[in-house]
N, C-alpha and C positions, 0 to 999 in steps of 0.2 A: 118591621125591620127586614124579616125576609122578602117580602115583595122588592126594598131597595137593595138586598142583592140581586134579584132576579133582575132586576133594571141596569145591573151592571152598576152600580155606584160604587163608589168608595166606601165601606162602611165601617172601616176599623175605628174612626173615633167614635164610633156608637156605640158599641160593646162595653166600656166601662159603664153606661147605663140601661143596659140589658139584665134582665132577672133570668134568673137560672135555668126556668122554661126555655125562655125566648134562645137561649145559646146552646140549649142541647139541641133547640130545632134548627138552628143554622148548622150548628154540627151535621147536622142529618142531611140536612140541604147538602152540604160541601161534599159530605161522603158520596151523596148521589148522582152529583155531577163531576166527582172525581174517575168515579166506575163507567159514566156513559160517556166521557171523552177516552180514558186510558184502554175501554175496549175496543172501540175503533181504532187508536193512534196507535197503541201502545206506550210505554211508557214504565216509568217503578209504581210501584201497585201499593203492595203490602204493606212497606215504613211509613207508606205517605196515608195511609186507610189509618193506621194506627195512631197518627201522630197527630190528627185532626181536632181531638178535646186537648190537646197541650197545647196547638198553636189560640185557638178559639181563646182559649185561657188565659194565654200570652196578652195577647191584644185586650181581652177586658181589663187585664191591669194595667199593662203599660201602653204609652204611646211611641208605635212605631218611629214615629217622625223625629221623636225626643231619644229613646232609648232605643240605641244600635240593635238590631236582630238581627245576629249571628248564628245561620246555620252551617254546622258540620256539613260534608257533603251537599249538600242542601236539594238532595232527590227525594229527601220527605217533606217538604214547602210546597208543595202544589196549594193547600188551605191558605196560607199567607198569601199566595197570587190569587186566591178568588175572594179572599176579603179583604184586599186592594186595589179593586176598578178593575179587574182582570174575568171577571167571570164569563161575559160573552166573547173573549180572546183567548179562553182557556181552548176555546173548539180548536183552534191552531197547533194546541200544543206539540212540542217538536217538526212541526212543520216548516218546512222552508217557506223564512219571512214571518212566520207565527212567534208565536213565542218560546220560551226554552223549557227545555226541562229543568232547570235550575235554576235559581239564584241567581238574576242578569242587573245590576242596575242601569244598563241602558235602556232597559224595559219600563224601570219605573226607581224613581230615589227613595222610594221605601224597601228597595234591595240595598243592602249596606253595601254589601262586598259579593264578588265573584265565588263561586264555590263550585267544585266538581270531584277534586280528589279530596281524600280524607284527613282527617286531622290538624285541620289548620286553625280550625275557630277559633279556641284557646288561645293560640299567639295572637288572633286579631283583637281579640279580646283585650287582651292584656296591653296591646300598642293603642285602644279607642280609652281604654283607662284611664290609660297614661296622659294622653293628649287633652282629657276632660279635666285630668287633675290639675295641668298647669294653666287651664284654659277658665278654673274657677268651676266648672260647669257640671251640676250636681245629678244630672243623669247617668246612668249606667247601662253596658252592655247587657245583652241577654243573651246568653249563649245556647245552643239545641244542639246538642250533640251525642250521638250513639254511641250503643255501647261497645261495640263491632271499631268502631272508632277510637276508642279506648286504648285499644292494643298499639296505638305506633308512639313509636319514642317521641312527635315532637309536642307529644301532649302533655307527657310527662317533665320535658322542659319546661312548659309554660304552666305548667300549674309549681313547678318548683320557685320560680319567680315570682309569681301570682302569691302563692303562699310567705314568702317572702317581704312580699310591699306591700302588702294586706290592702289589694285594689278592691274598689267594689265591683264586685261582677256576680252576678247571678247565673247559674249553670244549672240548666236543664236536662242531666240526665234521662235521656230516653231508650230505657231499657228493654229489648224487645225479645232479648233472646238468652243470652247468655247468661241473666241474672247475675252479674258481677258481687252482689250481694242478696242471699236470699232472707225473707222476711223470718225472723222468729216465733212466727206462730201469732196468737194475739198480745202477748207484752211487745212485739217490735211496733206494731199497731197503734199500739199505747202509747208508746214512746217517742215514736215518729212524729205525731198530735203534739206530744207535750214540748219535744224540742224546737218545735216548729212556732210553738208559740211566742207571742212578746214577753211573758212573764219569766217563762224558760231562761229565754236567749237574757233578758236584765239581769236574773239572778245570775249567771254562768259571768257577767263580764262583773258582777261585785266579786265574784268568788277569786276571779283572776285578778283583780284587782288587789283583794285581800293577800293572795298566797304569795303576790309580786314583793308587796311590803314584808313578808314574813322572814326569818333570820335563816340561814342554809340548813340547819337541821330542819328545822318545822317547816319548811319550805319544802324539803325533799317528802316529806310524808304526805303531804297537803296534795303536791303534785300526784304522788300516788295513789292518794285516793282517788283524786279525779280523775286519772287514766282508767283506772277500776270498772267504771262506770260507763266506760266509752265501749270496752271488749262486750259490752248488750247488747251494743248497738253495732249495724253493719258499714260505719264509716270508718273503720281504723284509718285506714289507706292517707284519706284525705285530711281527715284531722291531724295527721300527721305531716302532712304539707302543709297544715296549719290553713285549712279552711276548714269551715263550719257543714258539716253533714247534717240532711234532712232527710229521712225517709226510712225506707221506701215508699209510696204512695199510688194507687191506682190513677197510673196515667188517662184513661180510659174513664175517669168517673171526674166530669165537670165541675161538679160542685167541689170538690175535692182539691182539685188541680186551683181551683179561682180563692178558696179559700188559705193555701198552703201560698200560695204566689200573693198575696194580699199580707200574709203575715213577715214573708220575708225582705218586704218590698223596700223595709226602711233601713232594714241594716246596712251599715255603712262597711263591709267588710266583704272579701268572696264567701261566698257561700252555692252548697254543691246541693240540689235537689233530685233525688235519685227518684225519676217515673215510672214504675212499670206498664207495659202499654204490651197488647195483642197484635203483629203483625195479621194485617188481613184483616182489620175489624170492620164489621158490618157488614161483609160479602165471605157467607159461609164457607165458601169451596176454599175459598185461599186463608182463611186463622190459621196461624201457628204455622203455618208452613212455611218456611225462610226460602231455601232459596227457587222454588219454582216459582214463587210470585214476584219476586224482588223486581226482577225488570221483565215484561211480558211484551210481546208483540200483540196485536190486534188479537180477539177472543169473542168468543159467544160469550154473552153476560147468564146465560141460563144453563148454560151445561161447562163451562170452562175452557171448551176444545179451542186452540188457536184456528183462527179463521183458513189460513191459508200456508202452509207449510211446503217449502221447496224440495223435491224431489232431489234434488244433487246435493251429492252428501260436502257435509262442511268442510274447510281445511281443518277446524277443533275437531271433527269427529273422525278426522282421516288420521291426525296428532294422534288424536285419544287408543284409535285401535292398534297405531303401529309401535309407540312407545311400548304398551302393553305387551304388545308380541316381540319387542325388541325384552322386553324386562323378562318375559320367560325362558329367554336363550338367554342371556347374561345376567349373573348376578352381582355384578356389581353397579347394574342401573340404580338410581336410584330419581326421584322424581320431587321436586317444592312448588308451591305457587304461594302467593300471599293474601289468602284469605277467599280465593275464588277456585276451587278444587271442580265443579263444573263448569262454569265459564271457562276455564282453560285446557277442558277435556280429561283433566287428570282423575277424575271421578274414577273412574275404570282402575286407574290403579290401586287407588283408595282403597275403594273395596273389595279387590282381588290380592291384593299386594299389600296390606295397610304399615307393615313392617318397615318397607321400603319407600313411602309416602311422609312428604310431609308439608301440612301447614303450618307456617308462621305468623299467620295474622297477617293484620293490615303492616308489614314489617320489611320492606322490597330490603333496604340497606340491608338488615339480617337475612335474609335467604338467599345476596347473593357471597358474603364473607362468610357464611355458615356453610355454603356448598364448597369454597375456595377449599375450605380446606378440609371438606368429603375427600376433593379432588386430589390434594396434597396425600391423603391418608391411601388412596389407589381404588376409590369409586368414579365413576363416570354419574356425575349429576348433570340433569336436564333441570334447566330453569323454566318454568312456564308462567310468561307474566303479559301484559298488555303493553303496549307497545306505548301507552301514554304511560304508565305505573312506574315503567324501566327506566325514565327521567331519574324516578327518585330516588337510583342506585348508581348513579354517574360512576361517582367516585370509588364506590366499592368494586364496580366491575374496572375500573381503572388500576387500584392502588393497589386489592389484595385478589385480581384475577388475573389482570393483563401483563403487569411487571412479575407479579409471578409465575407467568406462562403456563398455564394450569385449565389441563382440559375439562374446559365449562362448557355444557352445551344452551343457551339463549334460547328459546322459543317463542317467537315475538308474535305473538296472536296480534289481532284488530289491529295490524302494520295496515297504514294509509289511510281515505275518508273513511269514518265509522258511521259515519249519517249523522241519524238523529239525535245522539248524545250532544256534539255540537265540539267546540272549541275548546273547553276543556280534556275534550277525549279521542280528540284526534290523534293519528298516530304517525303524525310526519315527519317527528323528528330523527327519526332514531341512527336513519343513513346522515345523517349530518353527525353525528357528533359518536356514532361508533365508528368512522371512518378515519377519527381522526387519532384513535387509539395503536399503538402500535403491539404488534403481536395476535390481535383477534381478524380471524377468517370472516367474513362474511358474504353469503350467498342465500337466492332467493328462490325457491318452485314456481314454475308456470302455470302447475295445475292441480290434479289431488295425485295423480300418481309420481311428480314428480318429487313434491314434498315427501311421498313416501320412502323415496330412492333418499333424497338426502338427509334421511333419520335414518334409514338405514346405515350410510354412508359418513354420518356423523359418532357412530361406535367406535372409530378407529382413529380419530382426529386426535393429535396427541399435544393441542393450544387449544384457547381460546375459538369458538366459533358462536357467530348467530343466525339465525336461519330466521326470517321474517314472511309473514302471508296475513292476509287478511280477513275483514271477518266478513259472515254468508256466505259466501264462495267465490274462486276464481271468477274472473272477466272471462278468463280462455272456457272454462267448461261451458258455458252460454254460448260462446262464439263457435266450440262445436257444433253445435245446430243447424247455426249459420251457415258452417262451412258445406255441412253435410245438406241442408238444403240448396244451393248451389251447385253440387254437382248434381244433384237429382235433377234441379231446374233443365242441365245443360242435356242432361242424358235424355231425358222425357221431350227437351228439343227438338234430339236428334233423330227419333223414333219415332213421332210424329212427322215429322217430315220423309224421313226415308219411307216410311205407310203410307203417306200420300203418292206418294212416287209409286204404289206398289210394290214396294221392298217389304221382304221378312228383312225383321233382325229383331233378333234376340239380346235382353239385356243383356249392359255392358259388364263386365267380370266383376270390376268394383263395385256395381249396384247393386249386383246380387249380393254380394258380399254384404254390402248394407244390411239389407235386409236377413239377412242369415245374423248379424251380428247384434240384435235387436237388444239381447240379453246379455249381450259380452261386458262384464264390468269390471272393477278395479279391487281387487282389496288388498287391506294393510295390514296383515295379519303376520307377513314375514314377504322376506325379499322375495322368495316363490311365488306366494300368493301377488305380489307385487307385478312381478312380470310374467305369468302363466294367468290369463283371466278363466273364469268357473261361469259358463252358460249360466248356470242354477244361482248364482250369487245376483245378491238388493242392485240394481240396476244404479251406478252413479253419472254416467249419461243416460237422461230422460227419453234422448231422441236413439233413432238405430246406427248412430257412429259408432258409438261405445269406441273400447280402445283395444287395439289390435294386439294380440299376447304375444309375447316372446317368442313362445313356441312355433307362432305362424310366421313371426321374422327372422326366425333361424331356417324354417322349414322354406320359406318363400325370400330369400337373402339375396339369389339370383335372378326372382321371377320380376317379368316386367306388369307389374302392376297398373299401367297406362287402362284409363277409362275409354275403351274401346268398345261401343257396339256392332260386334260382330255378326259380319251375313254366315249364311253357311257354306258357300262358296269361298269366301273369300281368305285367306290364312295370312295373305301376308300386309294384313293392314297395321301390323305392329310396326313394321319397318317404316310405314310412312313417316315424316319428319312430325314433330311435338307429337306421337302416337293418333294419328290424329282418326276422327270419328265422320263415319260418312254421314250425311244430312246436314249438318251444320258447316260455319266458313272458315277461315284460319283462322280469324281472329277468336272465334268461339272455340274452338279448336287447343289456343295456346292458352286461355284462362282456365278453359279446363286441366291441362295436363298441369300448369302450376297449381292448381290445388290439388293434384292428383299426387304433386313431390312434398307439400307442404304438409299435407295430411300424414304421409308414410313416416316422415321426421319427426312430427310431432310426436308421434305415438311409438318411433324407436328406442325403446328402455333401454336395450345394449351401447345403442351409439350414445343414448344422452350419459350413463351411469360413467362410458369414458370420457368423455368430455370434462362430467364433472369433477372424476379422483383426479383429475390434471390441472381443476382449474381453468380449463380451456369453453371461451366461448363456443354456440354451435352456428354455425349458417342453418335458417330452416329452408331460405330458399337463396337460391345466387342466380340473381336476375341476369347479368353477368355472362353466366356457363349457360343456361337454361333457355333463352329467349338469342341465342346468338345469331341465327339466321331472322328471325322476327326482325331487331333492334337493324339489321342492314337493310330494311329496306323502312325504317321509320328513323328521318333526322332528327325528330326532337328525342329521339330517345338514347340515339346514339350519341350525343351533344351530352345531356343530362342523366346523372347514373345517380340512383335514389338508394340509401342505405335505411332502414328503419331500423330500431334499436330497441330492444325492449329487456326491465329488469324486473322478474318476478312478475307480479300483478300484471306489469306493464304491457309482458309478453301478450296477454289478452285483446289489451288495447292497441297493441302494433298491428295483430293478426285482425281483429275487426275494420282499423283504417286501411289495412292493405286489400281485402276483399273489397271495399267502398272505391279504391283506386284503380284496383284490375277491371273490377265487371261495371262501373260504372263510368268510368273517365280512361279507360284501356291503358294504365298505368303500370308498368311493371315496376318493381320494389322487390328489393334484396328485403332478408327478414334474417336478423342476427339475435339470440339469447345469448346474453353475456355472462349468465348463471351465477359468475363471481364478481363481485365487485371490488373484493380486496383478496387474495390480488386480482389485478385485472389482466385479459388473456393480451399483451402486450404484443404478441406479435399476430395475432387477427388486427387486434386494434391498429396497428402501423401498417397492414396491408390494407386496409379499409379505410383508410386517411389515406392514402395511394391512389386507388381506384375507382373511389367515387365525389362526384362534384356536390351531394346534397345530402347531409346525414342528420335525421330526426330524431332525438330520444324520447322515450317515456316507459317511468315510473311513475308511484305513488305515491312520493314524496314532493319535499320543497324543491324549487329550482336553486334557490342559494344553498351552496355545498350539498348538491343531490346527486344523482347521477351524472346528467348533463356535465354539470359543472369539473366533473371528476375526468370524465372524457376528454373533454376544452383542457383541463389541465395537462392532461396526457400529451394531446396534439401539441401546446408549445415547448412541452419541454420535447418532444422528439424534433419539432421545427430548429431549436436550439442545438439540439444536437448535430442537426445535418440530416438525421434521417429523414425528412419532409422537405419539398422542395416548397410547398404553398400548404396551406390549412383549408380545406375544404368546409363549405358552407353547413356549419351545426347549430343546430337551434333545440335546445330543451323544451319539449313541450311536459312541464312539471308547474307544480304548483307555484304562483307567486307570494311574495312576502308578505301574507297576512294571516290571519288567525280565520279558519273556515267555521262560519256557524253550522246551525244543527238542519238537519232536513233530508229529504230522501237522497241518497247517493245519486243515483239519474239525476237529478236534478241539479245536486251540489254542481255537478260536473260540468251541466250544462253550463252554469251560471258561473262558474272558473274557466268557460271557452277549451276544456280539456276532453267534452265529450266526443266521439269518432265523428259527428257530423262537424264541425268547428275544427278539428285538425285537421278532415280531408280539404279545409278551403281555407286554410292557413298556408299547407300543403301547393296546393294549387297556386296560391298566390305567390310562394315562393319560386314554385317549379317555373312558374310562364314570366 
């Protein structure tokens, strides 16, 4: 039978005739090629290690095909996709065009249902019951559901209904952590065996039977005694919603699992199977460990270390420090997430702070009505949640945040593609439907210092705000590199050639600067540390752009910064038009000095921090002001005036397609951050529907009700007013209306036509 996994087959209806040997060794199997795909890919690790003798278990009993398997979340199912025809397509896993991390029934009809966020199984559960009891059809659900899981209210509906119609459903408690009920020692042991049994469960329905017939007195005692009986065992909870409690049981021990699943299989009622099971089983470094293994990236299988780790620090890690150092100057911060206290950088406060911390569980609707009214009481709560999670608080951040105008602060982590999770965890919605809330501010960072300025900035907000970034790190931190290697290119141009010529010159002022600036980085530790960068601080650009401190843009506020390679002779080459550099030609000349304005902008903390308390978009460049003797003596450019628009993330993306249009197709392009998006800076935006014939957006959102869309709305209602004579040519280059599967972010992007190579010849297409 293992050989016919390793053949890739099908082999789920084979396990009902596998002896106990043969399925601890496909257990083994599965564990093994669970670890050599999730080290390369990455992937969830630990619940899915853990969960491999209950799925194995599942399948000798029942037949997938017959009885629904409904997994919770369904990021511990990896076993169920390799022992159904998936094992040589497991190598793909989360791969773009591979398979999912999850639960996909486009993948295969022995996936029942979708699964990615938590707590749904139960209601699925409870709707395939339904549908089989009117349909005659004597199979039942299996449900798999954690215990992490547990904690959200909509479980607790469906098990209150479920207990209620006394459906058949079999639930698989898979307990890994929290022990929601610990075992008594060896009579729980005992008893667990015994209730599990067929003789058990017959005698318990004569006895109900008997006490039903009984007269209200002896009735009332009858009942009593048999509740008596129940306080031994660790199902109160559930017997109380009137299903039947079995365990707890070593999820982890096969024969065990096949045997208790074999005994329950006929009862025609729910019934709850509590598993205790070891995250991380089988690969020592990760047992018991929750949440460092729970989802991993790529990893050495012999020592644990993640393969390859980014040097540019995260927006979570930029959240994580400056919250922190915001919560040490105020006390009235206080900080929630719902069940992800590292994933959302709030660790830090956890454990510095724990007072002022809190998790709610898998519980988004509680934590954000339970901060409403932190905020009511005269705290300033930070919500810190994912930007797919935040779905499933719609209405509380509507009903008891926004009508009550009550300063919330939103921390929309993993906002836009998240990659490999896939479609269920994408984060694109959130500019669509927080946009449409009246009373909440929203605005987005371009980078890690600027997210820093707006949590700094978000202390004083006296409504509703969300501040949204994404997850690994900005577009724009990457494009630093870029940029910075392009002026290098231009400079090293100019110096070779002027040496050719027999010319000294000596680097240009800003090259040196480069290179002096090697160590210059950002931190988030307070608004100081924010805009004065520390030589000796963790470098958060890799390359020698780093980011220019405040101090040297107060100090240097006048100075003409223009990348000029200077002779020793020469003094008045500043004066030349676009500052321009001897050895190279005007055209090299004027790419250079635009990114010599785009660069100083970028990195101005004083000028962005006003823009933002105003609300006010920034120009990074005005092709316009900047290129005005260039554009007279080139027609198409003077005809055609290109705006690029960029929100948050996006700003990334505008600033890599504008480098692709300047140095490679001699394209000049305005470069606007609109910072806010509600409100929006309405009078750049009406000067900019003015003045230019071609305006491109992007974000990391949908094009339906996205940024774009917000813009276009703008332009006709000022058309209507009178204030626009004509609507200038805008095209959102944003996501279109579909659900983005899972795979690498390069990639997603490419293949959504949203990557900078595909928008500079959309671009193009447009322009000519």
């Amino acid at each position: 039978m293992t050989q016919k996994l390793l053949n890739n087959e099908d082999i789920h209806h084979l396990l009902p005739h596998a002896s106990i040997a043969e399925l601890k060794s496909i257990a083994e199997l599965i564990r093994h090629r669970i670890l050599e795909v999730v080290s390369k890919n990455g992937g969830h690790l630990s619940s899915t290690l853990g969960a491999v003798e209950l799925i194995v278990g599942m399948h000798s009993v029942f037949d997938c095909s017959l009885h629904p398997f409904i997994y919770d979340v369904s990021h511990q199912a990896y076993a169920h996709k390799l022992l159904t025809g998936r094992y040589k397509a497991f190598e793909s896993l989360r791969q773009i065009d591979g398979i999912s991390g999850f639960i996909a029934p486009y993948e295969s009809s022995l996936d029942y249902f979708i699964a990615g966020h938590s707590s749904t199984s139960l209601s699925l559960a409870v709707g395939a019951a339904k549908a089989k009891k009117l349909r005659n059809d004597p199979h039942k659900p299996i449900v798999m559901i954690g215990d992490g899981s547990m904690s959200a209210g909509l479980v607790y509906e469906a098990l209150n209904e479920l207990g209620d119609l006394k459906l058949p459903v079999i639930i698989i408690l898979n307990d890994n952590e929290m022990s929601i009920a610990k075992p008594i020692g060896a009579i729980s042991k005992i008893l667990s065996k015994t209730i599990a049994s067929p003789l058990y469960q017959s005698m318990k329905e004569k006895v109900k039977k008997i006490v039903d017939k009984m007269p209200n007195g002896t009735t009332f005692i009858a009942k009593r005694f048999e509740e008596s009986f129940k306080l031994i065992t660790p199902g109160l909870l559930f017997e109380e919603f009137g299903i039947d409690y079995i365990g707890p049981i070593d999820g982890n021990n096969i024969e065990e699992v096949v045997t208790t699943l074999k005994n329950v299989a006929y009862l025609n009622r729910p019934v709850l199977l509590h598993c205790q099971t070891i995250k991380g089983k089988g690969y020592q470094i990760a047992e018991g460990k929750y949440e460092k293994w729970h989802g991993v990236a790529p990893f050495d299988l012999n020592t644990g270390q993640a393969i390859a780790k980014s040097a540019i620090k995260s927006p979570t890690a930029v959240f994580s420090d400056t919250l922190l150092s915001m919560a040490q100057r105020n006390e009235k911060i206080v900080g929630v997430t719902a069940a992800m206290p590292s994933g959302t950088g709030l660790d830090k406060l956890m454990d510095i702070m724990p007072e002022r911390f809190f998790d709610v569980a898998i519980a988004e609707q509680h934590a954000v009505t339970s901060m409403a009214a932190m905020a009511k009481e005269g705290f300033k709560p930070y919500i810190a949640i994912y930007s797919t999670f935040l779905q499933r608080a719609f209405d509380q951040i509507v009903h008891d945040t926004c009508i009550m105008n009550l300063p919330v602060v939103f921390c929309i982590d993993r906002a836009g593609i998240v990659g490999e999770d896939g479609e269920t965890h994408q984060g694109l919605l959130d500019i669509a439907y927080l946009q449409s809330i009246p009373n909440i501010t929203l605005i987005a960072p371009r980078d890690n210092s600027t997210l820093s300025l707006q949590l700094e900035y978000s202390q004083y907000v006296t409504s509703p705000l969300a501040i949204r970034y994404p997850r690994g790190q900005f577009m724009l931190e990457k494009c630093y590199m870029r940029l910075d290697s392009i002026i290098k290119d231009y400079d090293t141009k100019a110096r070779q050639n002027i040496e050719s010529n027999n010319c000294h010159v000596e680097r240009s002022e800003i090259s040196q600067s480069l290179d002096s600036n090697k160590h210059i980085t950002e931190s988030t530790k307070s608004t100081k540390e924010t805009t004065q960068t520390d030589s000796k601080t963790t470098a958060c650009h890799t390359e020698p752009l780093g980011e220019v401190s405040n101090t040297e843009s107060k100090k240097d506020s006048n100075k003409d910064f223009s990348l000029l390679s200077k002779t020793q002779n020469d003094k008045n080459l500043e004066s030349q038009p676009f500052g321009r550099v001897q050895g190279i030609g005007v055209q090299d000349n004027e790419n250079l000095e635009s990114c010599r304005i785009v660069l100083k902008n970028l990195h101005n903390a004083q000028n962005y921090n006003t823009h933002l308390k105003a609300h006010k978009a920034q120009m990074l460049y005005d092709s316009l002001v900047h290129t005005k003797d260039f554009i007279q003596h080139n027609t198409e450019s003077s005809r055609k005036k290109i705006l690029l628009i960029g929100y948050g993330n996006g700003v990334g993306r505008m600033l890599d397609v504008w480098l692709s249009l300047l140095t490679e197709h001699n394209i000049h392009a305005s470069l606007l951050d609109i910072i806010s998006l509600k409100p929006l800076d309405t009078d750049m935006l009406t000067m900019c529907l003015r003045d230019y014939t071609h305006i491109f957006v992007m974000s990391d959102s949908y094009k339906l009700n996205g940024v774009g869309a917000c813009i276009m709305q703008f332009a006709f209602s000022e058309l209507e007013r009178g204030n626009l004579a004509q609507i200038p040519k805008i095209i959102s280059f944003e996501i279109e209306d579909i659900f983005v599967k899972h795979g690498n972010t390069q990639k997603i992007e490419k293949q959504l036509n949203i990557d900078t190579e595909s928008l500079v010849s959309k671009i193009l297409e447009s322009y000519f």
